[in-house]
C-alpha positions as a Markdown table, in Angstrom:
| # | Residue | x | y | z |
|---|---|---|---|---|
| 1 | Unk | -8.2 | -5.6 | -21.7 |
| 2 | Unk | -5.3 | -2.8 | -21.0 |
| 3 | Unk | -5.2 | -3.8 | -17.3 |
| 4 | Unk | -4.6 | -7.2 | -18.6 |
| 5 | Unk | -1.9 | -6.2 | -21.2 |
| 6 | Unk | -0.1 | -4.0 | -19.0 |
| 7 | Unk | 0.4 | -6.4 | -16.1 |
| 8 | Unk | 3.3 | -7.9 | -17.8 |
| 9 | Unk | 4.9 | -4.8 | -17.9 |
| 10 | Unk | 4.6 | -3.8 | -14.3 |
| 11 | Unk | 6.4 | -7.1 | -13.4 |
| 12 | Unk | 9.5 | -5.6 | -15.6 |
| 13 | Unk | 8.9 | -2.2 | -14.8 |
| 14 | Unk | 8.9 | -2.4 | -10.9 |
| 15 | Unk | 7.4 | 1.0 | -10.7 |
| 16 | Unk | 5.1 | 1.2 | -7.5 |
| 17 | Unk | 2.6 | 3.7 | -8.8 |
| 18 | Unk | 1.8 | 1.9 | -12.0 |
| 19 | Unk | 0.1 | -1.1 | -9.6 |
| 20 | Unk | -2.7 | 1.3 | -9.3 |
| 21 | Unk | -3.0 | 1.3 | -13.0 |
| 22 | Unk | -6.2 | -0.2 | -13.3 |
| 23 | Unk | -7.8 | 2.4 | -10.3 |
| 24 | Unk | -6.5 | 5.4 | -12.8 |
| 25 | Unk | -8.2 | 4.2 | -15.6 |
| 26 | Unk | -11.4 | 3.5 | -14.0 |
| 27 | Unk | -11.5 | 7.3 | -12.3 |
| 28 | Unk | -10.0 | 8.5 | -15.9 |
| 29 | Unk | -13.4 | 7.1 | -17.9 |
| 30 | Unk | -15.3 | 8.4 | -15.0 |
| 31 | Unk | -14.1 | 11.3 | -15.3 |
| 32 | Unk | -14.6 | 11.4 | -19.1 |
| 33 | Unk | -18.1 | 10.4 | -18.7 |
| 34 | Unk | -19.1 | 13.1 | -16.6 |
| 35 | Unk | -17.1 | 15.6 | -19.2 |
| 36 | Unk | -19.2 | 14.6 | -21.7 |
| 37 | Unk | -22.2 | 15.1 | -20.1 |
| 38 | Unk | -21.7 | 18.5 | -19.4 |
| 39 | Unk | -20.6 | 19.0 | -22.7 |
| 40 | Unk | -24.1 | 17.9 | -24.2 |
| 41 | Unk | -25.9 | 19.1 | -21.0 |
| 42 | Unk | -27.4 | 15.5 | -20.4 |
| 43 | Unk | -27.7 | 13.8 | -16.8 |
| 44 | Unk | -26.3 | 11.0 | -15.7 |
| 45 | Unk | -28.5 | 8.2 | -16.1 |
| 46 | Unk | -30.9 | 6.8 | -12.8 |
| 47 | Unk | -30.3 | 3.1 | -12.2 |
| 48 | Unk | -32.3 | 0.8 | -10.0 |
| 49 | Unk | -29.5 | 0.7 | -7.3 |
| 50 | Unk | -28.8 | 4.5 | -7.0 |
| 51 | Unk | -30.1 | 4.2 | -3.5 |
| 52 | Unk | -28.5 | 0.7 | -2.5 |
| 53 | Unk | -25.0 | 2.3 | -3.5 |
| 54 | Unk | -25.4 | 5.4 | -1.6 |
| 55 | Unk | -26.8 | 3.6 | 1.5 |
| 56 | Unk | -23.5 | 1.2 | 1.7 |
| 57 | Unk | -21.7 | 3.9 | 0.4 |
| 58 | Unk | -23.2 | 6.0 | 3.5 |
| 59 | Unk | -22.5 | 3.5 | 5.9 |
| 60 | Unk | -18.6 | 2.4 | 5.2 |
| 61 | Unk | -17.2 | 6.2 | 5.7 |
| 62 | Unk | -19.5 | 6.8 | 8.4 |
| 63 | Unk | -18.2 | 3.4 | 10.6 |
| 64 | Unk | -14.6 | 4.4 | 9.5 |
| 65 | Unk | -15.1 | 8.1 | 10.7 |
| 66 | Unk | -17.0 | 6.9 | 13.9 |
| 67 | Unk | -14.7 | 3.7 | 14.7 |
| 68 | Unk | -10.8 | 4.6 | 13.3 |
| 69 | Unk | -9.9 | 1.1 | 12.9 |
| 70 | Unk | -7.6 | 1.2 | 10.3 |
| 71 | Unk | -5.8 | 4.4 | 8.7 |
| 72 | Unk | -7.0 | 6.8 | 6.3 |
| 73 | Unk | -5.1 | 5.4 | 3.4 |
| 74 | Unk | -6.1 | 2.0 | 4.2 |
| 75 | Unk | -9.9 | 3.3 | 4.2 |
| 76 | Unk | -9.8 | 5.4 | 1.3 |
| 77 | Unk | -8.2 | 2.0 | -0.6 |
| 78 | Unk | -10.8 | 0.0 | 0.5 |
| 79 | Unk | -13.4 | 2.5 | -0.4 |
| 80 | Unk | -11.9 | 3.2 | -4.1 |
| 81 | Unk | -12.3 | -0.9 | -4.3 |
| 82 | Unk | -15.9 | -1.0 | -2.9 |
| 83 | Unk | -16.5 | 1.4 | -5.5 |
| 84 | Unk | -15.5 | -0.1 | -8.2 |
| 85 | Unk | -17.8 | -2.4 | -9.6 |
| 86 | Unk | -20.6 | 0.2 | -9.2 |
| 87 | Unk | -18.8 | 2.9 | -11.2 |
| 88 | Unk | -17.9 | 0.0 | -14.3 |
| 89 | Unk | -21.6 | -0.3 | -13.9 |
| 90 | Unk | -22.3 | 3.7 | -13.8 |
| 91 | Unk | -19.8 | 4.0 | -16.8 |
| 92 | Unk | -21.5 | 1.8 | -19.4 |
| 93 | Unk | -25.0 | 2.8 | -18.0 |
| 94 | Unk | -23.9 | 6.5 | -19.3 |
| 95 | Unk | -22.2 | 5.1 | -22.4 |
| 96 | Unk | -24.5 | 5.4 | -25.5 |
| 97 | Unk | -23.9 | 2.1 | -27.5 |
| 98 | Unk | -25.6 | 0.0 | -30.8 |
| 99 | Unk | -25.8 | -4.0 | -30.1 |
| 100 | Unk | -22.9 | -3.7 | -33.3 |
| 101 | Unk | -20.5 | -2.3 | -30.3 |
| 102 | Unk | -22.1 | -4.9 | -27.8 |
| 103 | Unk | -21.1 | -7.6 | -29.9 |
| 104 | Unk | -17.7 | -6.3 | -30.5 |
| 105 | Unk | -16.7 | -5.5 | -27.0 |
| 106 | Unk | -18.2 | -9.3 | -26.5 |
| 107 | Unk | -15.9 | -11.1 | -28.6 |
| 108 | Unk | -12.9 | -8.8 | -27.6 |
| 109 | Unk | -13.9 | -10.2 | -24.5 |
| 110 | Unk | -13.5 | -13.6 | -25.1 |
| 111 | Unk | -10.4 | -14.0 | -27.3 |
| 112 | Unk | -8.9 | -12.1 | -24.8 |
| 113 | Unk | -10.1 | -14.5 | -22.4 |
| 114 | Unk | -8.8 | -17.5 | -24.8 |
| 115 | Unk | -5.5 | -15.6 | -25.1 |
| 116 | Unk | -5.0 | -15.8 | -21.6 |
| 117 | Unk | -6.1 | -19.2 | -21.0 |
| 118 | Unk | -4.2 | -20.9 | -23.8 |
| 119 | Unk | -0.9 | -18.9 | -22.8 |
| 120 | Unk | -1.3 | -20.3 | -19.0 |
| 121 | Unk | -1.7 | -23.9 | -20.4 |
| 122 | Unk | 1.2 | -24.0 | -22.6 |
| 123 | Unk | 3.0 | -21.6 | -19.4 |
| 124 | Unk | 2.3 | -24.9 | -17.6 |
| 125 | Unk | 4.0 | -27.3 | -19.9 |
| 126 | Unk | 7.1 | -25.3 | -20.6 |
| 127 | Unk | 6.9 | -23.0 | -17.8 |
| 128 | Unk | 11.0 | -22.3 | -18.0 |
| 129 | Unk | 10.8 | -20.4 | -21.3 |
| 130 | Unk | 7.0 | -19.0 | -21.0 |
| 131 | Unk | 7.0 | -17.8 | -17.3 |
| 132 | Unk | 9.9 | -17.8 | -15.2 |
| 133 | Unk | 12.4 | -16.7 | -17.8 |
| 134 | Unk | 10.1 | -13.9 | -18.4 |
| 135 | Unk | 9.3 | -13.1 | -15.0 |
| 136 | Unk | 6.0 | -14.3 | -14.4 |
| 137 | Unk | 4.6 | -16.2 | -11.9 |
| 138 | Unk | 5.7 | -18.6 | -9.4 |
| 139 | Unk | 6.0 | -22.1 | -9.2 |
| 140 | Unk | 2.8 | -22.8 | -7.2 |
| 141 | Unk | 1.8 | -26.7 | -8.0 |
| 142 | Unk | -0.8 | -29.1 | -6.8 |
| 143 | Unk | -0.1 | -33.1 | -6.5 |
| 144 | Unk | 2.6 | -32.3 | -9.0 |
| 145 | Unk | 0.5 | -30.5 | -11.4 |
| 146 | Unk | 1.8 | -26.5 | -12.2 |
| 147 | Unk | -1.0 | -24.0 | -11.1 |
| 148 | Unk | -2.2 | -22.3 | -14.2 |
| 149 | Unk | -1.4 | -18.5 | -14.0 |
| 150 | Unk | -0.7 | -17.4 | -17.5 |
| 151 | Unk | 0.9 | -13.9 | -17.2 |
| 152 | Unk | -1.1 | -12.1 | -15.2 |
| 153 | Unk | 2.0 | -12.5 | -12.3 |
| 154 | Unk | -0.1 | -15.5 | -9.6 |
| 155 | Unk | -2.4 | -18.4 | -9.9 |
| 156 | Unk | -5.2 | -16.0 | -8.0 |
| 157 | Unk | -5.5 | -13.5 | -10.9 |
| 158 | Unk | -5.5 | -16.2 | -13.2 |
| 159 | Unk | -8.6 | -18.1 | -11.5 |
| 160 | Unk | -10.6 | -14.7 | -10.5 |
| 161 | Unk | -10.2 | -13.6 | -14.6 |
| 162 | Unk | -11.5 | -17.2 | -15.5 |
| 163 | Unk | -14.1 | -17.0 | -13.1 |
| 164 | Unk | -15.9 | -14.7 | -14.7 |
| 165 | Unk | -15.2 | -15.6 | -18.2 |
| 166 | Unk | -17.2 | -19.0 | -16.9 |
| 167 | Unk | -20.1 | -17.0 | -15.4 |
| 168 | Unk | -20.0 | -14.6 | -18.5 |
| 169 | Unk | -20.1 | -17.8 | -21.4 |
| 170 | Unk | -22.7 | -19.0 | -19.2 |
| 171 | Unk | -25.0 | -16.5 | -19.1 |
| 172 | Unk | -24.4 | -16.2 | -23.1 |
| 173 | Unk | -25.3 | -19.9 | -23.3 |
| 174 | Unk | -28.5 | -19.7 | -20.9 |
| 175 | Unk | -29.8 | -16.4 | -22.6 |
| 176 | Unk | -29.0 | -17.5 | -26.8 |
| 177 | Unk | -28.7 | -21.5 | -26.3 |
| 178 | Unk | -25.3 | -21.0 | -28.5 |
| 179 | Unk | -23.3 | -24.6 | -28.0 |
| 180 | Unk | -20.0 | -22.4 | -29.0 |
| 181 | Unk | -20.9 | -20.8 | -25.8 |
| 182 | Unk | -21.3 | -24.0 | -23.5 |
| 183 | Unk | -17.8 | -25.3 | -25.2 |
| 184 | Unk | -16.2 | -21.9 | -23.8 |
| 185 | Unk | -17.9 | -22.3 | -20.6 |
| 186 | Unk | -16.6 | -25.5 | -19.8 |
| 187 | Unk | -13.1 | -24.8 | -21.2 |
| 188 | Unk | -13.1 | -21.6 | -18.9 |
| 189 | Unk | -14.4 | -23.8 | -15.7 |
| 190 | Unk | -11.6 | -26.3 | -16.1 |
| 191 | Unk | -8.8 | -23.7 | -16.8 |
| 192 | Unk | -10.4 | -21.8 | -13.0 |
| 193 | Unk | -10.1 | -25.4 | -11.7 |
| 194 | Unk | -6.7 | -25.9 | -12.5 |
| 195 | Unk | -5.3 | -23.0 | -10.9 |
| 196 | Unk | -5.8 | -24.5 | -7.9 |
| 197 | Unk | -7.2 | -21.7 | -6.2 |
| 198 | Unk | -10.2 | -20.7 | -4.1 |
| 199 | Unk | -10.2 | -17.2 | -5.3 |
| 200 | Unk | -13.1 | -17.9 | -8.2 |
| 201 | Unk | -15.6 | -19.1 | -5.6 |
């Protein structure tokens, strides 16, 4: 939700370092993870894919040490992004929470999710005053019809974000058979579809 929030500012800001925003804050609650856990002298929880992680893991620095195909910068990039998804995952594995903060973070989620949505439809219709005056986007369109972007700056973020508010709604109507759920689901599907871009597949 802050990555979200301050990608419109980087579009005003222009400041290079701040792109990176989102890479910061991920190694920043890392970082505040492990603190904690030497402060209470706990360990960091085992997970099923420990040893899948550090395999891969293993395996990418030890084909960009043997090979040098690309620089170091580029290599360490692509290993912070590889990365990624397993530390979100390593984060809230090592984050002690009730089903009352589940539940929270879930609908924060979503209306963040329906924020974003609704503001690339009407971005569409009066895209002058919601987009370009502001900044945001480009005017990517399909058989006439303005790509969907919202503010997140091109159609590609747009479609990835709604991509897995679809998969998200769905798994929430497959697990609790909630209709509310199927509604969001198929909102979120057609919002991905009318960006117009293979990103979300």
């Amino acid at each position: 939700g802050v990555v979200l929030v301050i990608q419109p500012l980087l579009v005003f800001l222009h400041v290079p370092f701040l792109r990176q925003f989102d890479e910061l804050l991920l190694l920043m609650a890392l970082g505040t993870v492990f603190f904690r856990k030497l402060i209470v002298k706990e360990a960091m929880v085992r997970t099923p894919i420990d040893g899948l992680f550090l395999s891969l893991l293993a395996l990418g620095v030890m084909s960009s040490v043997v090979y040098h195909i690309v620089p170091v910068s580029i290599a360490l990039g692509g290993l912070l992004l590889f990365c990624k998804g397993f530390i979100f995952f390593y984060i809230f594995a090592n984050i002690p929470m009730r089903t009352q903060d589940l539940d929270i973070m879930m609908k924060t989620f979503l209306v963040l999710g329906v924020t974003v949505a609704v503001y690339g439809i009407l971005g569409a219709v009066v895209p002058n005053l919601l987009l370009f005056s502001l900044g945001f986007g480009n005017r990517d369109a399909y058989l006439g019809i303005p790509a969907l972007q919202s503010f997140l700056g091109h159609p590609g973020a747009f479609a990835a974000f709604m991509a897995v508010l679809s998969a998200f709604t769905f798994a929430q109507y497959w697990t609790t058979g909630r209709k509310k759920m199927l509604l969001l689901n198929i909102f979120f599907v057609v919002c991905m579809i009318l960006s117009f871009r293979r990103t979300s597949v």
